[in-house]
C-alpha positions in Angstrom: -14.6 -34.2 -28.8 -17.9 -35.1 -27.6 -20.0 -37.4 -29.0 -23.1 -36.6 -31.3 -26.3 -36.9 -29.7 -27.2 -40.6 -31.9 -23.9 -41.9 -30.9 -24.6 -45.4 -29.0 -22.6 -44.5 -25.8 -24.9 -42.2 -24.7 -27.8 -45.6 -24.2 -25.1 -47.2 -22.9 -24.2 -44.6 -20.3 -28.0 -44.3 -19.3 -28.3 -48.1 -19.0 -25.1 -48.5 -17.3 -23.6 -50.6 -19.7 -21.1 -47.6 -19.9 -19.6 -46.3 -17.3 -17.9 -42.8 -16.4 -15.1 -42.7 -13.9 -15.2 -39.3 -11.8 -15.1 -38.1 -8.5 -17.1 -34.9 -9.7 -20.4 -35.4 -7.8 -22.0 -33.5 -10.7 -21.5 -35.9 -13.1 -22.1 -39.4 -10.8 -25.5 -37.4 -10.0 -26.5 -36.4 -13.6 -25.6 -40.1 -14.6 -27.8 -41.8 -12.0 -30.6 -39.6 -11.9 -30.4 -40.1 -15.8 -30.8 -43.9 -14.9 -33.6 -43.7 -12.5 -35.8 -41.6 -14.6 -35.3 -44.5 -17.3 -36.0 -46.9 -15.5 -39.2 -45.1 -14.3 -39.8 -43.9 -17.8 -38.0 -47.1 -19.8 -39.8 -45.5 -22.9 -37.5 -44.3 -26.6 -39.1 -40.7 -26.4 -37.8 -40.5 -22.7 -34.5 -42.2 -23.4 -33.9 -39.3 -26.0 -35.1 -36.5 -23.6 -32.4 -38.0 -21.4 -29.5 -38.2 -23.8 -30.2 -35.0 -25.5 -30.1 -33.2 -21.7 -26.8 -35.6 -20.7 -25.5 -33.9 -24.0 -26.2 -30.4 -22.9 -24.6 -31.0 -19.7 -21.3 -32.0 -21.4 -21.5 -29.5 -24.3 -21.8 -26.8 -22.3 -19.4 -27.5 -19.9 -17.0 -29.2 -21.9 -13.4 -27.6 -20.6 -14.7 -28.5 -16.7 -15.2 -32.2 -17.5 -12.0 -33.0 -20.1 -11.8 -36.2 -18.6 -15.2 -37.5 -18.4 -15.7 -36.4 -21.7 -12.2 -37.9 -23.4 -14.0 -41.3 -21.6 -17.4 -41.0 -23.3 -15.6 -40.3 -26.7 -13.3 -42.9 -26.7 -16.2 -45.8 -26.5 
């Protein structure tokens, strides 16, 4: 089950204290262009405009990324 959007994994994926083990380029992509915008943008209100679009990713495609996703939730 995915985590909910306030869950701390999601800061810790965008400031790669948390990593994701893939080899879907989707996902290394969306993870690292999550961390460059941050670290452009290292302010709270972009943080959340990051996690709540990292979120949408995974919600929506939740059965293509099983594995990804059992990694984020078991943080």
């Amino acid at each position: 089950m995915l985590p909910a959007m306030n869950h701390p994994v999601w800061k810790d994926i965008v400031l790669g204290k948390k990593t994701i083990q893939t080899e879907k380029a989707t996902v290394n992509l969306l993870t690292q262009s999550s961390r460059m915008s941050y670290g452009r943008n290292p302010s709270p209100d972009n943080l959340d405009q990051i996690i709540s679009k990292m979120h949408s990713f995974f919600a929506r495609y939740e059965s293509t990324f099983n594995h990804e996703i059992a990694q984020i939730s078991h943080s």
